[in-house]
CHARMM internal coordinates of N, CA and C (Angstrom, degrees):
IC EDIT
DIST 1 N 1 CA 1.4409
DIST 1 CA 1 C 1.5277
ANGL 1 N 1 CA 1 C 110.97
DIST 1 C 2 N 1.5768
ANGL 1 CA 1 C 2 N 127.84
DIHE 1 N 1 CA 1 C 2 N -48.16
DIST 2 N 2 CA 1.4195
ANGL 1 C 2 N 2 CA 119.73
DIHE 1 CA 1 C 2 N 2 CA 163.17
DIST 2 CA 2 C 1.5287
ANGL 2 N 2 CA 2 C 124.27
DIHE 1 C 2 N 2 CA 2 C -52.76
DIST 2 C 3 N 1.3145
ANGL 2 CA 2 C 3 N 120.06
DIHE 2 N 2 CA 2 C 3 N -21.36
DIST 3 N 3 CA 1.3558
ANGL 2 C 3 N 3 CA 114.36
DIHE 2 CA 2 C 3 N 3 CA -155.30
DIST 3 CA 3 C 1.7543
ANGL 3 N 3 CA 3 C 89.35
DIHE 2 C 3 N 3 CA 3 C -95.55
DIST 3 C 4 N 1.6249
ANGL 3 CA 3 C 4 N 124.49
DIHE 3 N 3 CA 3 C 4 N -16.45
DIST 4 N 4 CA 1.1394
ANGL 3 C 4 N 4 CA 138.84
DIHE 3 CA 3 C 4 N 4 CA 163.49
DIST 4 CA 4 C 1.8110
ANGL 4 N 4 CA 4 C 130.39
DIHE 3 C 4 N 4 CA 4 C -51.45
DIST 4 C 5 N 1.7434
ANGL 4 CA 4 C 5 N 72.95
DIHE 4 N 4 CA 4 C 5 N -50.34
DIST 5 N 5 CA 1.4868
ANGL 4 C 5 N 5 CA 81.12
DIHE 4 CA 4 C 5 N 5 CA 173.51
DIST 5 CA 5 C 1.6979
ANGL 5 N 5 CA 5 C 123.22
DIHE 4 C 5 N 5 CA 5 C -91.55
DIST 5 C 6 N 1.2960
ANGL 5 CA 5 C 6 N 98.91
DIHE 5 N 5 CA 5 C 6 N -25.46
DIST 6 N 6 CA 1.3452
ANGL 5 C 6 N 6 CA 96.10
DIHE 5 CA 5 C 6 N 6 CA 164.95
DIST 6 CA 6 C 1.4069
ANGL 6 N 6 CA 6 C 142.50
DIHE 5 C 6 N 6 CA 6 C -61.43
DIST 6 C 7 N 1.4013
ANGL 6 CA 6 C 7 N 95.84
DIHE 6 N 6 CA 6 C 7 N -34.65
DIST 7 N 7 CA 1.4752
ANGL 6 C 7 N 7 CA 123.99
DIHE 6 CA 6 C 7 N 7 CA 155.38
DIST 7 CA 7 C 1.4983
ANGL 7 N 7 CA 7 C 100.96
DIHE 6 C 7 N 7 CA 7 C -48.77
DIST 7 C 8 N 1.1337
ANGL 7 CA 7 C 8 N 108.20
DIHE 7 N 7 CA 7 C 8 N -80.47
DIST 8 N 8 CA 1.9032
ANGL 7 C 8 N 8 CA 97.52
DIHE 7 CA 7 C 8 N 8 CA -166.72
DIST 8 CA 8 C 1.6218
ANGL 8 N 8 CA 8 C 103.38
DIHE 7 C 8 N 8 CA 8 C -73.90
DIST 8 C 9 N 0.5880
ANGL 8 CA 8 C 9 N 132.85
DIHE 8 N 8 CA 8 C 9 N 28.60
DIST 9 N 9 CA 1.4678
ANGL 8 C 9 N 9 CA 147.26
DIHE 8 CA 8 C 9 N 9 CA 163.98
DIST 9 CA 9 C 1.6530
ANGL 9 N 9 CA 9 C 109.62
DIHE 8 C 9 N 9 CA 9 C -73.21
DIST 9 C 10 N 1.7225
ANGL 9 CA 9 C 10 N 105.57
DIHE 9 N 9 CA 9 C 10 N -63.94
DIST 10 N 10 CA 1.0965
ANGL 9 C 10 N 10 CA 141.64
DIHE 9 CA 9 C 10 N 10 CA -151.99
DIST 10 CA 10 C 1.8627
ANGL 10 N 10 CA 10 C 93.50
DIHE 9 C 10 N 10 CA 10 C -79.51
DIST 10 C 11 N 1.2347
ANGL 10 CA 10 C 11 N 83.73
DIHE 10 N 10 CA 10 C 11 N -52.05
DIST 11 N 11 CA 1.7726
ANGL 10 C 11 N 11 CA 91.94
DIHE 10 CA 10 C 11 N 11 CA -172.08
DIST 11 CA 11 C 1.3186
ANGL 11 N 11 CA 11 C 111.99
DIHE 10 C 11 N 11 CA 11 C -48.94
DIST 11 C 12 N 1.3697
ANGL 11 CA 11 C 12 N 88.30
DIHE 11 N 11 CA 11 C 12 N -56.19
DIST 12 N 12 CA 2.3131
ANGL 11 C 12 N 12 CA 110.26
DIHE 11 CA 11 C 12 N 12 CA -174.32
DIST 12 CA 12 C 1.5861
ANGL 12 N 12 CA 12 C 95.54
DIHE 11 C 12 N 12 CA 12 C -41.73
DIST 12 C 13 N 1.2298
ANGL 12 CA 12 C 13 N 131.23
DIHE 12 N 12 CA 12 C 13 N -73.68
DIST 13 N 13 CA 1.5265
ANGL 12 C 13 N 13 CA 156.03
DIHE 12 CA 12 C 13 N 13 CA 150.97
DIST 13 CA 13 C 1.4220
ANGL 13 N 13 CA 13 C 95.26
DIHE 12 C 13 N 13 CA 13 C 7.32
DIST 13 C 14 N 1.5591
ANGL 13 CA 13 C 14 N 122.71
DIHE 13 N 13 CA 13 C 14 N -86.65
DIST 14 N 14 CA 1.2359
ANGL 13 C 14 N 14 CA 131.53
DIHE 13 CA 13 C 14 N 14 CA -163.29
DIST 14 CA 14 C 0.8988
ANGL 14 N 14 CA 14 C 117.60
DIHE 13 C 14 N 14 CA 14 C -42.80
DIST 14 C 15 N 2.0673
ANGL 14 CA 14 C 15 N 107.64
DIHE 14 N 14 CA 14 C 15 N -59.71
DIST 15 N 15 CA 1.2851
ANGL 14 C 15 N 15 CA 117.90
DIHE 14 CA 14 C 15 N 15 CA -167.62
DIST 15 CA 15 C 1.4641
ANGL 15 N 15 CA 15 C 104.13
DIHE 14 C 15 N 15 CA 15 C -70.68
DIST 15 C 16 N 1.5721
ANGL 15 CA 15 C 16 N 138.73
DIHE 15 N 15 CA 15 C 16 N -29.87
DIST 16 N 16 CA 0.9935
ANGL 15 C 16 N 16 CA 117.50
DIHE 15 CA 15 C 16 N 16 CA -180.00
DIST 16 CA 16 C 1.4417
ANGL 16 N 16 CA 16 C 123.50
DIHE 15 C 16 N 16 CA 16 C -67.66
DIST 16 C 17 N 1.0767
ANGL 16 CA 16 C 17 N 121.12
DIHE 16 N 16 CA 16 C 17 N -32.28
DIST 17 N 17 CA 1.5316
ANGL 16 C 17 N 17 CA 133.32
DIHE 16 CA 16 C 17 N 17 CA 177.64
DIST 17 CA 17 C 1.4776
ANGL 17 N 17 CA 17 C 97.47
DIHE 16 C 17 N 17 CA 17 C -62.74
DIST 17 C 18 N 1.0890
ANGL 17 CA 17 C 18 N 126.99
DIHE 17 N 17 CA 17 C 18 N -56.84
DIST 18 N 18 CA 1.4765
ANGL 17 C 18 N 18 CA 130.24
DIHE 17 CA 17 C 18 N 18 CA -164.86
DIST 18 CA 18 C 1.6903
ANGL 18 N 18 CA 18 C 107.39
DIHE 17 C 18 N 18 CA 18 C -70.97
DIST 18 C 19 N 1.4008
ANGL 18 CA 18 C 19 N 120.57
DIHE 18 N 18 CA 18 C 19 N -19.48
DIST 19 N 19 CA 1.7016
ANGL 18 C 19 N 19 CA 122.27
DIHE 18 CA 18 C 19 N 19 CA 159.75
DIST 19 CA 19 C 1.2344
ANGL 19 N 19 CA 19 C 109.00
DIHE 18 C 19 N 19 CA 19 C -67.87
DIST 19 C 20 N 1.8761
ANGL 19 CA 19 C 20 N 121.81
DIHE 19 N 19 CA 19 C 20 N -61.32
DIST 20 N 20 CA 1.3527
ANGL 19 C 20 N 20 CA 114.20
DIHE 19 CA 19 C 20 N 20 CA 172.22
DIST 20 CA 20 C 1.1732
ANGL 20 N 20 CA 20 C 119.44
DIHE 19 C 20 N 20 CA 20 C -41.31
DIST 20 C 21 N 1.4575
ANGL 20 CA 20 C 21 N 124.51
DIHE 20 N 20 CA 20 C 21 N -62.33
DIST 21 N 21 CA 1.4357
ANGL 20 C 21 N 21 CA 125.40
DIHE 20 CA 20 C 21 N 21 CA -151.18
DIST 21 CA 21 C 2.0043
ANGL 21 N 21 CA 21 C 91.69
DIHE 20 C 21 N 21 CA 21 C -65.84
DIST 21 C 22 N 1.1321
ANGL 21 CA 21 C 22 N 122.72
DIHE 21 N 21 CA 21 C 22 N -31.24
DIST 22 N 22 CA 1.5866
ANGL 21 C 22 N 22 CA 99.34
DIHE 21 CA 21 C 22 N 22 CA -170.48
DIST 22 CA 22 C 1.4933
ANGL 22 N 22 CA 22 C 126.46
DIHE 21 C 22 N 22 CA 22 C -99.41
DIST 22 C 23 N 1.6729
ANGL 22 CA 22 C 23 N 101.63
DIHE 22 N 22 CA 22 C 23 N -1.28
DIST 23 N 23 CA 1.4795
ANGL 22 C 23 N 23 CA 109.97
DIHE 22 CA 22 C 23 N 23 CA 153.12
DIST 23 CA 23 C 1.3967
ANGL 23 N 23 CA 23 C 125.15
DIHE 22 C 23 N 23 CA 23 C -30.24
DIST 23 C 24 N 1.0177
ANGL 23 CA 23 C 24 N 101.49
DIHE 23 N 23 CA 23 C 24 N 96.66
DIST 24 N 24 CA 1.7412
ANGL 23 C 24 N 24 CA 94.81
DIHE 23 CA 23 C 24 N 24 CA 152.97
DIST 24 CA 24 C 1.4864
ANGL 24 N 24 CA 24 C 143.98
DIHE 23 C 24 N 24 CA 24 C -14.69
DIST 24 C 25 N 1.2898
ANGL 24 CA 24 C 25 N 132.42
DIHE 24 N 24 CA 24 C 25 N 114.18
DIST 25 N 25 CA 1.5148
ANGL 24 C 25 N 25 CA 124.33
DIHE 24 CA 24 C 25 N 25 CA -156.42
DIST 25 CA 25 C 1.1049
ANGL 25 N 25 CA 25 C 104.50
DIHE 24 C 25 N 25 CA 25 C -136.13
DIST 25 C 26 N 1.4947
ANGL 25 CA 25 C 26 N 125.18
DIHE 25 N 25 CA 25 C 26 N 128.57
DIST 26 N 26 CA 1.2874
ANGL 25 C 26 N 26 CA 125.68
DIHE 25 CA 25 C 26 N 26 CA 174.51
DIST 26 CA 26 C 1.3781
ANGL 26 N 26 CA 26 C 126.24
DIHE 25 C 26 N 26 CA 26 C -80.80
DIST 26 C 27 N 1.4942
ANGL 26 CA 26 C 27 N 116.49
DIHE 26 N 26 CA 26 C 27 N 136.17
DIST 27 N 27 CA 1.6224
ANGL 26 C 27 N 27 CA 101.43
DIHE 26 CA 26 C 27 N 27 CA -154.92
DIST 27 CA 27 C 1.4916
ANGL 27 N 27 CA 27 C 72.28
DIHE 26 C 27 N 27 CA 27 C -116.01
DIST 27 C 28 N 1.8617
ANGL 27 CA 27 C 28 N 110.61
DIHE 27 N 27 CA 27 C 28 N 131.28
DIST 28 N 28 CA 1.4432
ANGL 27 C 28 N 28 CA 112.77
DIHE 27 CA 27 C 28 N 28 CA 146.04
DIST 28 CA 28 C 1.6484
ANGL 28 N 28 CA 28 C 114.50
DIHE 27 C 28 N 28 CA 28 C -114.38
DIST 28 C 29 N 1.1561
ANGL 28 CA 28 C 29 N 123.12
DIHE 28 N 28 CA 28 C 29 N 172.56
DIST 29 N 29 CA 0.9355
ANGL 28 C 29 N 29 CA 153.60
DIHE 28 CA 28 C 29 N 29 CA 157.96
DIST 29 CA 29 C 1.7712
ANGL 29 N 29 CA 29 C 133.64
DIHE 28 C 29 N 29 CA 29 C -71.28
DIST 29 C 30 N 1.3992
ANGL 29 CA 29 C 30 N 89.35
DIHE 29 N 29 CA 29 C 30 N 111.90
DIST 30 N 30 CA 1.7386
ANGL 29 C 30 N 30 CA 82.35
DIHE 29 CA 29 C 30 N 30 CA -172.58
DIST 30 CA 30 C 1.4591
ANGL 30 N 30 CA 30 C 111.72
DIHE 29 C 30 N 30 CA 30 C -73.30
DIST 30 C 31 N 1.5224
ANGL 30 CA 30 C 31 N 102.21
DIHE 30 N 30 CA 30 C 31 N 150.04
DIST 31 N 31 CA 2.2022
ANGL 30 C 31 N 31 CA 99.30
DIHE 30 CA 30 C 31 N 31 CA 168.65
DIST 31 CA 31 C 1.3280
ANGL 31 N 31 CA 31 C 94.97
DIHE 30 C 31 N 31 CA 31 C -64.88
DIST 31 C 32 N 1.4337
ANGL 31 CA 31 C 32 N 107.58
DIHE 31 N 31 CA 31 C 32 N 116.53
DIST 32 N 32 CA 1.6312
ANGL 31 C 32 N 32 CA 113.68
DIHE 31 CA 31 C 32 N 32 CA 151.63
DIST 32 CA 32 C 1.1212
ANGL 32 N 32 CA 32 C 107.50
DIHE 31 C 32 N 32 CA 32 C -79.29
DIST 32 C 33 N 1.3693
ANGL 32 CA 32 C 33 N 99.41
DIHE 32 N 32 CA 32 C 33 N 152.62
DIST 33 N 33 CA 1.8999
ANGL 32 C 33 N 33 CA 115.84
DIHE 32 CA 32 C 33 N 33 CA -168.08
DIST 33 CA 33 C 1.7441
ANGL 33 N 33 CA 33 C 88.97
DIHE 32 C 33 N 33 CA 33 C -101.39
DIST 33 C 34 N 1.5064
ANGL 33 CA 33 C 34 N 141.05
DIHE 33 N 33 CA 33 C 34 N -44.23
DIST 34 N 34 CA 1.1034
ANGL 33 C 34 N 34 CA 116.81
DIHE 33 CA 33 C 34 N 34 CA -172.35
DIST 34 CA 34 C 1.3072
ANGL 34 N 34 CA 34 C 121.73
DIHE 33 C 34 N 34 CA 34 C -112.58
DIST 34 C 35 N 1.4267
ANGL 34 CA 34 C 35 N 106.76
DIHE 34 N 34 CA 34 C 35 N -141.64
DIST 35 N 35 CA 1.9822
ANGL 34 C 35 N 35 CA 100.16
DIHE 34 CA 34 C 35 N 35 CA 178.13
DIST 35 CA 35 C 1.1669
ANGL 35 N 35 CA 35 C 104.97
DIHE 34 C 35 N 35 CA 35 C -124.88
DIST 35 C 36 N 1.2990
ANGL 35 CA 35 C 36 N 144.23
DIHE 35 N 35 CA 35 C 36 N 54.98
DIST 36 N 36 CA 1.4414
ANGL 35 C 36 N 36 CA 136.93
DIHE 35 CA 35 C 36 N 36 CA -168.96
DIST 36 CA 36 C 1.4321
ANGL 36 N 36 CA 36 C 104.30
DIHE 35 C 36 N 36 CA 36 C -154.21
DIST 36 C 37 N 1.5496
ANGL 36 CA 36 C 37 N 105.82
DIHE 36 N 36 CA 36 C 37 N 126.31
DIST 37 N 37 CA 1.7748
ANGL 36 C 37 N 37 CA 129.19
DIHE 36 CA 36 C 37 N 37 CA -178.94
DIST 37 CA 37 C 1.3176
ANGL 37 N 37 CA 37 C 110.46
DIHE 36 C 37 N 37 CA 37 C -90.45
DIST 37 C 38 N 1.0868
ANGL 37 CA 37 C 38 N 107.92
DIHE 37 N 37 CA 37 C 38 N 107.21
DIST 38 N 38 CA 1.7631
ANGL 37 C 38 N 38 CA 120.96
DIHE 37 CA 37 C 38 N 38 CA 161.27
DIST 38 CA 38 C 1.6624
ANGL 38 N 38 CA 38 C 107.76
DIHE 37 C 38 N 38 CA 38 C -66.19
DIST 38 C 39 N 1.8280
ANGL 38 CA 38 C 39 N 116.77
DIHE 38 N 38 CA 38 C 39 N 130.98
DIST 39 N 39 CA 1.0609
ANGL 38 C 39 N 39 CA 100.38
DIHE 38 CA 38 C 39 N 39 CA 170.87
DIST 39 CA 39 C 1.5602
ANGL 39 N 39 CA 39 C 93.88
DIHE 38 C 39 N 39 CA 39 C -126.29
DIST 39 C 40 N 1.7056
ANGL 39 CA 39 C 40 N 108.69
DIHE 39 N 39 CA 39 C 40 N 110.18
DIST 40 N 40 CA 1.6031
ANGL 39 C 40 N 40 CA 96.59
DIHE 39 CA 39 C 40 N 40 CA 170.67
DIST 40 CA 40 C 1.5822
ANGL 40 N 40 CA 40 C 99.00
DIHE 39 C 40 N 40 CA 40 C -83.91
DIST 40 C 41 N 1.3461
ANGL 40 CA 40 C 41 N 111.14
DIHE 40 N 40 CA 40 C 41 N 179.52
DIST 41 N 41 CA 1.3835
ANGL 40 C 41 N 41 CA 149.93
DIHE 40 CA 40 C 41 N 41 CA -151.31
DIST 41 CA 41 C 1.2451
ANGL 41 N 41 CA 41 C 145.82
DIHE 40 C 41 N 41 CA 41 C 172.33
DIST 41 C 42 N 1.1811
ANGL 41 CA 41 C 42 N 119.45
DIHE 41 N 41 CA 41 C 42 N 179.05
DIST 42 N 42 CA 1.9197
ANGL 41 C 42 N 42 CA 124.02
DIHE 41 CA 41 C 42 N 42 CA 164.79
DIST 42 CA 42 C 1.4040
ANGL 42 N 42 CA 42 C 83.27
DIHE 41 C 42 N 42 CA 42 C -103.03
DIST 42 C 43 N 1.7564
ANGL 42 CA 42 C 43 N 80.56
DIHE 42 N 42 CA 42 C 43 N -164.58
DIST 43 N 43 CA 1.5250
ANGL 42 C 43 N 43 CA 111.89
DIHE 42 CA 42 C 43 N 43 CA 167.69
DIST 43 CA 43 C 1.4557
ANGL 43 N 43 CA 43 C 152.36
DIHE 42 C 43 N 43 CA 43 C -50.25
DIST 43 C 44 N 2.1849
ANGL 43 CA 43 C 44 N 90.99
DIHE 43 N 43 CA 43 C 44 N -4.54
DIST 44 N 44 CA 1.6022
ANGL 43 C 44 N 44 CA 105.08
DIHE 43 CA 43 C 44 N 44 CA 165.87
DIST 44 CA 44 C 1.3898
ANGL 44 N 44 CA 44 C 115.75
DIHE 43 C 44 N 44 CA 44 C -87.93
DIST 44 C 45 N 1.5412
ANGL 44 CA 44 C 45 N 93.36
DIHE 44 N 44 CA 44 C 45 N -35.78
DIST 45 N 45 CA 1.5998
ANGL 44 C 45 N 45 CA 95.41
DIHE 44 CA 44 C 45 N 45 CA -177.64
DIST 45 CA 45 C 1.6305
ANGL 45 N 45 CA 45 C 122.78
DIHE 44 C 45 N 45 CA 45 C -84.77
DIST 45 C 46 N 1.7197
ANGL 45 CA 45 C 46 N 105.18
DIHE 45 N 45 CA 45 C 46 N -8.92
DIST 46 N 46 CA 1.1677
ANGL 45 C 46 N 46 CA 109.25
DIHE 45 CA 45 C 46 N 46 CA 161.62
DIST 46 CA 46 C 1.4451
ANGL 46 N 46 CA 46 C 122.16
DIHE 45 C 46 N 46 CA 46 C -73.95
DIST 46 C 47 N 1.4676
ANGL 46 CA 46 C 47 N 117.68
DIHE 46 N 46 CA 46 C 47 N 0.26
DIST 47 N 47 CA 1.4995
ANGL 46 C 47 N 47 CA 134.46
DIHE 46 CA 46 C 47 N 47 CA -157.76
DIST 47 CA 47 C 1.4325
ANGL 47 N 47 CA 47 C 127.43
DIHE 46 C 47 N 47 CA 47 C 39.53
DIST 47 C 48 N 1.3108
ANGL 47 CA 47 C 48 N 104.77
DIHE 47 N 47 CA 47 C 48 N 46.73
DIST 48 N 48 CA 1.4073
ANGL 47 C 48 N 48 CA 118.00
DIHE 47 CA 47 C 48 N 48 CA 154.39
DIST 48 CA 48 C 1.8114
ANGL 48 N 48 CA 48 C 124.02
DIHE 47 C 48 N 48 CA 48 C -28.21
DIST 48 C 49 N 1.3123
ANGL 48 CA 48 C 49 N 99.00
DIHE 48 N 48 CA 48 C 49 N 123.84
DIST 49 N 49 CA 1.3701
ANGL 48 C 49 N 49 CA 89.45
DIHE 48 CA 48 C 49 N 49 CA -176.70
DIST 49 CA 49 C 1.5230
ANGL 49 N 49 CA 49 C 140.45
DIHE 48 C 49 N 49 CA 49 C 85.45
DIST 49 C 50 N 1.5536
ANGL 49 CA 49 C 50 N 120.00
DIHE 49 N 49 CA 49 C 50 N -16.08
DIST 50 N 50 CA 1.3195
ANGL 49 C 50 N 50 CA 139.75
DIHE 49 CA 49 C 50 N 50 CA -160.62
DIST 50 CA 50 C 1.3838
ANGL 50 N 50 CA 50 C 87.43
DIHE 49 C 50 N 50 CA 50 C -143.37
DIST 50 C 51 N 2.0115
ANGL 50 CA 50 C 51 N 101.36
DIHE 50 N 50 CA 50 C 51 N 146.55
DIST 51 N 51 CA 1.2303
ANGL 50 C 51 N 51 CA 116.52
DIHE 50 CA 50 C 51 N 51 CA -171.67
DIST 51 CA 51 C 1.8331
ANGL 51 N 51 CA 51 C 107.68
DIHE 50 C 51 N 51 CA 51 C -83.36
DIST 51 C 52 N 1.1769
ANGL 51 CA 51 C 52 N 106.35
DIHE 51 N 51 CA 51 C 52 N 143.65
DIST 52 N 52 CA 1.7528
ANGL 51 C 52 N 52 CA 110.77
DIHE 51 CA 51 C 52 N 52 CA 172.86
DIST 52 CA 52 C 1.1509
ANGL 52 N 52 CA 52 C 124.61
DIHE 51 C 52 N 52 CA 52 C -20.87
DIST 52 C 53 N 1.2920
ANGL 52 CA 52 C 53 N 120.18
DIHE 52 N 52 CA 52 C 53 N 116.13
DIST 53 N 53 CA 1.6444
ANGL 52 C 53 N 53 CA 135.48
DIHE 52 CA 52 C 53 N 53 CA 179.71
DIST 53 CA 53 C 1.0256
ANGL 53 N 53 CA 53 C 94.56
DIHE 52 C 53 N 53 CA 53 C 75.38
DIST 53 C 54 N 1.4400
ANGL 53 CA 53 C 54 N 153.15
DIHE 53 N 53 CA 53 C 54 N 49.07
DIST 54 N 54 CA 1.3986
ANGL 53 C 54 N 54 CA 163.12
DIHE 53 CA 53 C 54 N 54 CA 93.38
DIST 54 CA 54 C 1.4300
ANGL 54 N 54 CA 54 C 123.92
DIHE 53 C 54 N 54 CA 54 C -28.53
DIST 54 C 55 N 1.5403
ANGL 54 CA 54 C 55 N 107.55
DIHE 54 N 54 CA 54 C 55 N -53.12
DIST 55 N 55 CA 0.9748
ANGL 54 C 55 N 55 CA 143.18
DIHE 54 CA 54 C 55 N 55 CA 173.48
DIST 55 CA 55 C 2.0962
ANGL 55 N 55 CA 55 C 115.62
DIHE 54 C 55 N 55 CA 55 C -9.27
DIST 55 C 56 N 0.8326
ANGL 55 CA 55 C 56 N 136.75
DIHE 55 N 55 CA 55 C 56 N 162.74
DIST 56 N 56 CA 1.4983
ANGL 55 C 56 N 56 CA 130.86
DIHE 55 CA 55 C 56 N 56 CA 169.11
DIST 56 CA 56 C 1.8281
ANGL 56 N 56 CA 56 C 96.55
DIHE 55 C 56 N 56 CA 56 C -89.33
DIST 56 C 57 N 1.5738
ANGL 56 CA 56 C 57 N 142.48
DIHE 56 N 56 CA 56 C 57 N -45.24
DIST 57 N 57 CA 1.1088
ANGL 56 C 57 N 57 CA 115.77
DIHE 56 CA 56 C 57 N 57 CA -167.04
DIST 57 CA 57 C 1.6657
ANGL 57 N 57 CA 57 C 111.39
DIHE 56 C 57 N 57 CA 57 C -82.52
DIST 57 C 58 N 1.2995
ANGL 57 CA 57 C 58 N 106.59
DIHE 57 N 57 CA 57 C 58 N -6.36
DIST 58 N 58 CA 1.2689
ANGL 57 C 58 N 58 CA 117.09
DIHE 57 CA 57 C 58 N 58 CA 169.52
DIST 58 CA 58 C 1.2109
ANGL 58 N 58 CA 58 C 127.80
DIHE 57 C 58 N 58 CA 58 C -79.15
DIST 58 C 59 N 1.8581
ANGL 58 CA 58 C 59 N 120.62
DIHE 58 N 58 CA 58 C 59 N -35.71
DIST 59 N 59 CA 1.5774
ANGL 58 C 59 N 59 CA 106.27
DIHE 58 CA 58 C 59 N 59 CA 137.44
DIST 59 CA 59 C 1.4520
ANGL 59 N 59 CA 59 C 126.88
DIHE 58 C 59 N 59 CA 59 C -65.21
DIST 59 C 60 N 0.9229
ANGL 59 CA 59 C 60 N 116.81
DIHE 59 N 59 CA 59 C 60 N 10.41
DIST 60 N 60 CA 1.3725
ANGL 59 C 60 N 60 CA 105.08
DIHE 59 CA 59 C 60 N 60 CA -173.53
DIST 60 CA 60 C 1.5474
ANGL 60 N 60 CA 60 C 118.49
DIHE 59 C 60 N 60 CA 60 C -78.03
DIST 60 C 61 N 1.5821
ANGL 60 CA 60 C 61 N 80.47
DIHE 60 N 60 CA 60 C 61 N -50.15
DIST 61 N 61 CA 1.9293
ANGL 60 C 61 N 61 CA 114.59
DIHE 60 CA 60 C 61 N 61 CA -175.56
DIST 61 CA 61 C 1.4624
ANGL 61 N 61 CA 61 C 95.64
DIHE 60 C 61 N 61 CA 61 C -84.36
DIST 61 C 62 N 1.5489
ANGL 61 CA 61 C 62 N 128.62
DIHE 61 N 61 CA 61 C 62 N 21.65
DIST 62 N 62 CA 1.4804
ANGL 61 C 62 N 62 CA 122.19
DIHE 61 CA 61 C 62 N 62 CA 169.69
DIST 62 CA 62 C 1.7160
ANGL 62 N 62 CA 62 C 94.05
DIHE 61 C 62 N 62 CA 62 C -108.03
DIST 62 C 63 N 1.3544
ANGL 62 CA 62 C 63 N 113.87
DIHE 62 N 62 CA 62 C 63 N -42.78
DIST 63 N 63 CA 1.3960
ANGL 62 C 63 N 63 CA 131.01
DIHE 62 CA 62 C 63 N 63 CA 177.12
DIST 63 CA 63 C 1.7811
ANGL 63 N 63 CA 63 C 114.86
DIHE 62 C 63 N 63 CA 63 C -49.90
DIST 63 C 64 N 1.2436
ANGL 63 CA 63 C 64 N 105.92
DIHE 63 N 63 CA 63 C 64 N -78.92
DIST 64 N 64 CA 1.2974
ANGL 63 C 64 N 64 CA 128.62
DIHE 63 CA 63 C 64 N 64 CA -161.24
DIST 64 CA 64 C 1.8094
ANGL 64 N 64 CA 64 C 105.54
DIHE 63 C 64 N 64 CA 64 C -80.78
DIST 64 C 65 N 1.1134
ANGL 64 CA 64 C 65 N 100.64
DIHE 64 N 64 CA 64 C 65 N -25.62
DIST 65 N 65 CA 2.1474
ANGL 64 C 65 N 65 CA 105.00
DIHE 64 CA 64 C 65 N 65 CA 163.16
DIST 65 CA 65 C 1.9354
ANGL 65 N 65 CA 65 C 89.52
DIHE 64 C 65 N 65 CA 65 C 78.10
DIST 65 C 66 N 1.0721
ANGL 65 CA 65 C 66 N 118.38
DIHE 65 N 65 CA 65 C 66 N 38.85
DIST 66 N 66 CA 1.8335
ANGL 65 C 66 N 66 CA 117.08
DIHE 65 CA 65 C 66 N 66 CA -177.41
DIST 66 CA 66 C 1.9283
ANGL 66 N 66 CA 66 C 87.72
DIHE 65 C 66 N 66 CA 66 C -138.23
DIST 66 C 67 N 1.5575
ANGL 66 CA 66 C 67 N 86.69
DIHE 66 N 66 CA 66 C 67 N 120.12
DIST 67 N 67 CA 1.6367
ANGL 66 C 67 N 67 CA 82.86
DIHE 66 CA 66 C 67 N 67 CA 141.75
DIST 67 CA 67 C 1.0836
ANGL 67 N 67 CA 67 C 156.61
DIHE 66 C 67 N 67 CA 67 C -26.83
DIST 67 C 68 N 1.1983
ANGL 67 CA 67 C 68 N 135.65
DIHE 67 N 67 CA 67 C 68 N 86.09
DIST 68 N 68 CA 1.1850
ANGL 67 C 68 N 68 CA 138.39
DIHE 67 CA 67 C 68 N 68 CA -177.87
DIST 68 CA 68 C 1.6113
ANGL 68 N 68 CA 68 C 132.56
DIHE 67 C 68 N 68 CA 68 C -92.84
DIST 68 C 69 N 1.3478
ANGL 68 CA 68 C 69 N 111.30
DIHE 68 N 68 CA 68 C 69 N 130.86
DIST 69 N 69 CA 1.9930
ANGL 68 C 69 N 69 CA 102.21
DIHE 68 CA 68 C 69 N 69 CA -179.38
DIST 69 CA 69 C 1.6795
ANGL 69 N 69 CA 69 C 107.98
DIHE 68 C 69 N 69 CA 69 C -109.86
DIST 69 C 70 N 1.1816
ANGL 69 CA 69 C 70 N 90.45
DIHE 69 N 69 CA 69 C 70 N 149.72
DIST 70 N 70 CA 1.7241
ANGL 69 C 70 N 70 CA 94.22
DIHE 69 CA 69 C 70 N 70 CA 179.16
DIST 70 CA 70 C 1.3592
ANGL 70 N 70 CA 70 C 95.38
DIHE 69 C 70 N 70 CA 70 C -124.92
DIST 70 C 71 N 2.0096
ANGL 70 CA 70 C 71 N 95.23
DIHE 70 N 70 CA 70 C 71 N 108.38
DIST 71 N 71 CA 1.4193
ANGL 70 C 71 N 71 CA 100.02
DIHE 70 CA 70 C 71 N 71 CA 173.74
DIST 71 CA 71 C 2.1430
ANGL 71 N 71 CA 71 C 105.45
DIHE 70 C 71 N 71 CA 71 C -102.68
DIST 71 C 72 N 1.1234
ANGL 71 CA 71 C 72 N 109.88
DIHE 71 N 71 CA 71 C 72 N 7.23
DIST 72 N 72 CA 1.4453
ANGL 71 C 72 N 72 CA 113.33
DIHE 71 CA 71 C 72 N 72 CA 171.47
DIST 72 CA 72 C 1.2165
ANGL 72 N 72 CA 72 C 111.95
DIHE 71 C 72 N 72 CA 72 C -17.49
DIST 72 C 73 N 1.6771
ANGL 72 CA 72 C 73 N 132.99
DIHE 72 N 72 CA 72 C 73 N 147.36
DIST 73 N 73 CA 1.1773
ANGL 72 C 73 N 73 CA 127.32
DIHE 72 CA 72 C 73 N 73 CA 142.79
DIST 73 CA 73 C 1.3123
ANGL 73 N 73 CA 73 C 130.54
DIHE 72 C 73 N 73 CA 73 C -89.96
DIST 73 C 74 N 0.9803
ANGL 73 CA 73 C 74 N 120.43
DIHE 73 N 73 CA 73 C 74 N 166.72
DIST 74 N 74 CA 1.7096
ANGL 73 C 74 N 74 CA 121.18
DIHE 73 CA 73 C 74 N 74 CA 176.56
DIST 74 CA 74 C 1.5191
ANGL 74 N 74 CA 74 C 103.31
DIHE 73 C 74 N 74 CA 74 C -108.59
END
COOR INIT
IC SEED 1 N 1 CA 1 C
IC BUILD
């Protein structure tokens, strides 16, 4: 009888998590106060490998004329 209930214990559990987690969520957007794009990352966006201002957020901010930061890691 425990190993019964634990079982549906377990189930109830799952399935409830698994309704939350696939709800629908509205993503807004905060008012940014300035003009400047953070690009986190790995090691591409840190520009691994390629010489300075090579970089992808560094074309970016050559492209788009906005400040850009490259918080990438290496």
């Amino acid at each position: 009888m425990k190993n019964k209930f634990f079982c549906f214990s377990g189930v109830f559990v799952f399935c409830t998590f698994a309704v939350i987690g696939c709800a629908k969520r509205e993503i807004k957007n905060i008012d940014a106060k300035g003009k400047t794009i953070v690009c986190f990352g790995d090691s591409i966006t840190f520009g691994y490998g390629v010489q300075p201002g090579e970089d992808y957020p560094a074309a970016l901010a050559k492209i788009i004329n906005f400040p850009v930061v490259n918080a990438g890691i290496d």
